[in-house]
N, C-alpha and C positions, 0 to 999 in steps of 0.2 A: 740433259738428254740421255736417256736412253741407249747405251752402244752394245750392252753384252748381248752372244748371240740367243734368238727368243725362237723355242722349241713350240712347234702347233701339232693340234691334236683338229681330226675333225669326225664329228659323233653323227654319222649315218653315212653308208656309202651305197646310197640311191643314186639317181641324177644326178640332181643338184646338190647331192653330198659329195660326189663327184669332179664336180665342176667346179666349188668350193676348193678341193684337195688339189686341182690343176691352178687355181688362182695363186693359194700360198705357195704352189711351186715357180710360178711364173714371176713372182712379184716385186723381185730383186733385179727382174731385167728390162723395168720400166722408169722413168724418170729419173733424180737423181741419183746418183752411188749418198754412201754417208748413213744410211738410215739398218738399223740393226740387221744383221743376217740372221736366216730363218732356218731351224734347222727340224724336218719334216718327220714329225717323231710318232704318232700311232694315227689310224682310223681305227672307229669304234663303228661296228653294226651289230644288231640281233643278231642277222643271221650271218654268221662267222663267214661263210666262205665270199659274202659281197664284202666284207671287210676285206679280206685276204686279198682275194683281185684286186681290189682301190688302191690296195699298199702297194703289191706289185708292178702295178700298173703306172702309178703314179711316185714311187719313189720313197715310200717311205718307211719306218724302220719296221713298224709291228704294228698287227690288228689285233684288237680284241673285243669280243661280243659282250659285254658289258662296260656302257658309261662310266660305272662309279670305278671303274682303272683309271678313266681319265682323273676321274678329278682327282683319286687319291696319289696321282704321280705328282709330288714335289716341282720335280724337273719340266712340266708341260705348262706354258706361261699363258697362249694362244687358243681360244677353241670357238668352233665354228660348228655352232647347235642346226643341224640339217635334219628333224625328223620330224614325225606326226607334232602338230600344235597343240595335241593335248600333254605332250612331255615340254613341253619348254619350259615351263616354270621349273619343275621339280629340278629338271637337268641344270638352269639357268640359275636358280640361286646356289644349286651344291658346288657348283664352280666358282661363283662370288665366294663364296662363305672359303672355298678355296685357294682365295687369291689369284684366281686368273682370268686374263680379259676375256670376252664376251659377244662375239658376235653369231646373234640369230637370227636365222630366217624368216620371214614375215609369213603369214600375219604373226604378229607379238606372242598371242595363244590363244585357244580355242573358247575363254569366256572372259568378257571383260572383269571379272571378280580376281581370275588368274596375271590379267593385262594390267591393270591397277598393281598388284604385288607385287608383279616384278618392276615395274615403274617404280613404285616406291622402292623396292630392292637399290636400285639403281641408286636411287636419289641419296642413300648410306653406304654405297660400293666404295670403298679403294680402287676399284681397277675401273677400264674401259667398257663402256658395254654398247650395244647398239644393234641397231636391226636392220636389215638387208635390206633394201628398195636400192636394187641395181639401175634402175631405167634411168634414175638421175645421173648416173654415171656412164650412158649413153653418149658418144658425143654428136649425132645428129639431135637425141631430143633439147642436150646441155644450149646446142647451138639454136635451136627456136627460144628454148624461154632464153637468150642471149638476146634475140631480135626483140620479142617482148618487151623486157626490160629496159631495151636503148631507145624505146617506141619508134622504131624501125617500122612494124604495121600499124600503128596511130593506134588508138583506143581500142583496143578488145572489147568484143562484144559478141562471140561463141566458140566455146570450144566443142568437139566431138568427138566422143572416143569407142570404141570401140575392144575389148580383147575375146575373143571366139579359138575358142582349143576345141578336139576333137577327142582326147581321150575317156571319156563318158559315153559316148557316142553309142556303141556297142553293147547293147544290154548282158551279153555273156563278159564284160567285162568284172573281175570277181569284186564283192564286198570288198573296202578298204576302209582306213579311216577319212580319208578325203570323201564320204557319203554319209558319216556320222556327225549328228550334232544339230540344231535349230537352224533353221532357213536362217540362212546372210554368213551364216559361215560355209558353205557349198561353193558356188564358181564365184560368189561376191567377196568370201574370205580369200578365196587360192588365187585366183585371178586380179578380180575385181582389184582386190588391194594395189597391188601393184597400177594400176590405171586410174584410182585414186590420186595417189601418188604423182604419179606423171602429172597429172591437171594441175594440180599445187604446184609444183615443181614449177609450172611454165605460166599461170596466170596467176597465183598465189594463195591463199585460204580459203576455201569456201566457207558461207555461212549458214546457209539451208540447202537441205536438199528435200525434195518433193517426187511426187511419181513413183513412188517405189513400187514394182511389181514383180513376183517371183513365181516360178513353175518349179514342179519335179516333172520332168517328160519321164523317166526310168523310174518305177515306183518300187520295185526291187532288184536286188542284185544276187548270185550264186557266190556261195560263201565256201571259198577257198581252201583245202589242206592243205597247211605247209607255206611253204614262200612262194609268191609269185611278182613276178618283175609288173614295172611300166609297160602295160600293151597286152597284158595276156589275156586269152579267153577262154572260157569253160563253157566243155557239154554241161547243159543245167540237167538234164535227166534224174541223174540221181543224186542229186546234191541236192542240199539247205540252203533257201533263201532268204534273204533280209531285208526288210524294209530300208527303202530309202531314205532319211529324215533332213535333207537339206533340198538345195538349191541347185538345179541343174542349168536353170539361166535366169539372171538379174537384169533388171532395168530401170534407170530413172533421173532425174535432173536435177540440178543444182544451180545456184547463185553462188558466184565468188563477191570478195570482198570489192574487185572494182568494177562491180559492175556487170559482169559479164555472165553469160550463162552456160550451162554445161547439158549436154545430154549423153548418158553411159549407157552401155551395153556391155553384160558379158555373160559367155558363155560357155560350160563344158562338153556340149552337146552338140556342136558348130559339124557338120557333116564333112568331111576330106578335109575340115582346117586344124595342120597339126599345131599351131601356135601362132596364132593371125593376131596383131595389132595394129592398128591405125589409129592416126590422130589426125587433125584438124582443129585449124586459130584462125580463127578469121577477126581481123581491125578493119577501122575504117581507112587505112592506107594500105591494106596487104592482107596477104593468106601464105601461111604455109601448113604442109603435109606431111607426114612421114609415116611410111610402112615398114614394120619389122622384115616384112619380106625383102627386102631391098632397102636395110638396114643402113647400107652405106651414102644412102641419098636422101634429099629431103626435095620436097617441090616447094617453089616461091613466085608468087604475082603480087608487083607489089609499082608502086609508083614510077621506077624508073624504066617500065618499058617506055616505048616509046607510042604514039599515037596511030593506034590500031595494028601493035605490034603486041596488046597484052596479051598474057596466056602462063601457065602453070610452066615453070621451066625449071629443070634436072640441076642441081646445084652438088658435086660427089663429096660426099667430106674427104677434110683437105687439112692441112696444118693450123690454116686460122681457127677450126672449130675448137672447141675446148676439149680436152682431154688427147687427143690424138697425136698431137705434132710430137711431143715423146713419149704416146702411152703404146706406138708403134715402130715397130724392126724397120718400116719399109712405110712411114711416115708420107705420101701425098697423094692427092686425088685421083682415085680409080683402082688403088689396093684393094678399097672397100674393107670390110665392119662387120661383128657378129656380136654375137650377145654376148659370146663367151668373154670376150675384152671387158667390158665393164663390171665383172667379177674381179676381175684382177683389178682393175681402177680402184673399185671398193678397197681390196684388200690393202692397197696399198697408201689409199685416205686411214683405214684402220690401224695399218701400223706409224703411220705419220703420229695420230692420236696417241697410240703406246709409248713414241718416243717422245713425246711433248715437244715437236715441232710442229712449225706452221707449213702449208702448201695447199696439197685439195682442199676442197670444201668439206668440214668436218661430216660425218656419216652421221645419219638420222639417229637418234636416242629411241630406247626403249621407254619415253616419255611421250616422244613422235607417234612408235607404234602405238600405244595406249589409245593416245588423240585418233589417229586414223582408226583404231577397234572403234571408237564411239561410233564415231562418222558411218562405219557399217551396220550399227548400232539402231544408227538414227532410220539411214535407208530402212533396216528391218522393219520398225516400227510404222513407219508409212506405208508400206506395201501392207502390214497388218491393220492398217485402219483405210485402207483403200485408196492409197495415193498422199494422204494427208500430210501438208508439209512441217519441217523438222526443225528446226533453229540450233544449229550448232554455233553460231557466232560466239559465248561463250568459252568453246576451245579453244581460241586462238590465240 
């Protein structure tokens, strides 16, 4: 094992590069002592002064507006790839090739030719590598595919999912790269992925999916001078527009392995919904639900009501769920749950892995993401031949 203290670096301080930088901060005050201490050593952004805040803000020693600091620092063991999908690779091997572990944000990258390399990267790395799909580290979603799994709702036979964000919404919202790139990597790559994910997670592999259909509602966008955050908007008057070339909302269905079937939606363009997700399981002994909105509960109908007592009822996570009973300061039902927790969940499956001890459930491989690029892959292709369905059964 593992003991000396392990210095992290995290390469984007956006959001979610952000939220990342408050996970490794948090990470040593969840589950058990023993496991190496982390010592919080640069964020790296473009644009210097969002690095600078992040440091500030979040505790840590130094920013700098270029990645290749990180990698070329001997001393930084830990880093945490948070930026556009079309850097992940280049970012993602010079860090391997550096000796240090590896976690990035999904999707994998922005083509499967780049999702393949670094998969195989992976597959010749010394070190840890692995990709973010936080929802598994949920512990309302952990506790349905829990129920799944014990066949607590009998045979599965649909899921429904749901992820509807609002930040595209707004056509003065400026060009980024979250607008570049081939339909399916648009709300199906940023979104979508993650609700992917989730389904597997909770009923297990899909092997085809069918239906695929995609739109661009915003066909262009005003192209930006300079830095602009999450949310901003631009008079387009005088400004350069750019064509849209992705995906502004996805939809389509799938067959898992046992049987069951899937219907997905997602979308960037969802009107007042700043980050909506639902889901829905229904077996032939029970249903349950859960909304991000109201993260810390899940709804359950299942055999044990009583006779003509059935109905959807409020179950709060609670200690028996997984992850929570020591992923929380203040540990039972009615604390309630945010997203932000299963960042730090993650992070602290990922350092489990760095020390070569066992606990969490090991975190998705960038083998994983690769498999999931296909799957988006597939969806693309079927919406491009008009619904026509896909057979991924081979990934599995």
């Amino acid at each position: 094992m593992t003991t000396k203290t392990l210095s992290v670096a995290v390469i984007g301080a956006g959001m979610a590069g952000t939220t990342h930088a408050n996970a490794w901060r948090q990470v040593g005050t969840v589950y058990d002592l023993g496991l190496p201490k982390i010592r919080l050593a640069t964020i790296a952004d473009a644009y210097l002064p969002f690095a600078e805040d992040a440091a500030e803000r979040y505790g840590y020693e130094k920013a700098v507006e270029d990645w290749r600091d990180v990698a070329d620092d001997s001393n930084i063991d830990i880093v945490s790839i948070v930026v556009g999908n079309a850097l992940h690779r280049e970012i993602a091997e010079a860090m391997i090739r550096a000796g240090k572990h590896v976690l990035c944000e999904k999707p994998l990258a922005d083509t499967l030719e780049n999702a393949k390399a670094m998969a195989e990267a992976e597959a010749q790395a010394g070190v840890v590598t692995s990709v973010g799909f936080t929802y598994r580290r949920n512990a309302a979603v952990a506790e349905i595919a829990k129920l799944v799994a014990e066949g607590h709702l009998g045979e599965i036979n649909h899921f429904e999912g749901r992820y509807w964000c609002d930040y595209g919404v707004d056509p003065n919202t400026p060009m980024a790269w979250r607008y570049r790139g081939p339909m399916g990597s648009g709300a199906l790559g940023d979104v979508g992925s993650h609700l992917i994910d989730t389904a597997e997670t909770i009923c297990g592999p899909l092997v085809s999916v069918a239906g695929g259909a995609m739109t661009t509602a915003i066909k262009e966008r005003p192209v930006a001078k300079g830095h602009v955050t999450r949310g901003t908007t631009l008079d387009t008057s005088e400004l350069e527009m750019e064509a849209v070339t992705n995906d502004d909302v996805a939809t389509f269905t799938g067959h898992f392995a046992n049987g069951a079937v899937g219907t997905f939606s997602v979308s960037r363009v969802a009107w007042n919904m700043p980050n909506a997700m639902m889901i829905d399981v229904l077996g032939t002994k029970g249903r349950a639900s859960w909304d991000l909105a109201r993260c810390g509960e899940i709804k359950v109908d299942d055999t044990n009501s009583p006779a003509g007592l059935g109905g959807a009822r409020q179950v709060l996570v609670n200690p028996d769920f997984p992850y929570f009973a020591r992923g929380s300061s203040m540990a039972f039902g009615g604390v309630g749950l945010t997203q932000i927790e299963q960042f730090t969940y993650q992070a602290y499956a990922f350092l489990q892995q760095v020390a070569g001890v066992e606990g969490l459930p090991p975190c998705a491989s960038f083998a994983d993401g690769y498999r999931e690029m296909q799957i988006m892959d597939a969806i693309s292709r079927s919406a491009a031949a008009n619904g026509a369905a896909v057979d991924v059964s081979h990934l599995n």
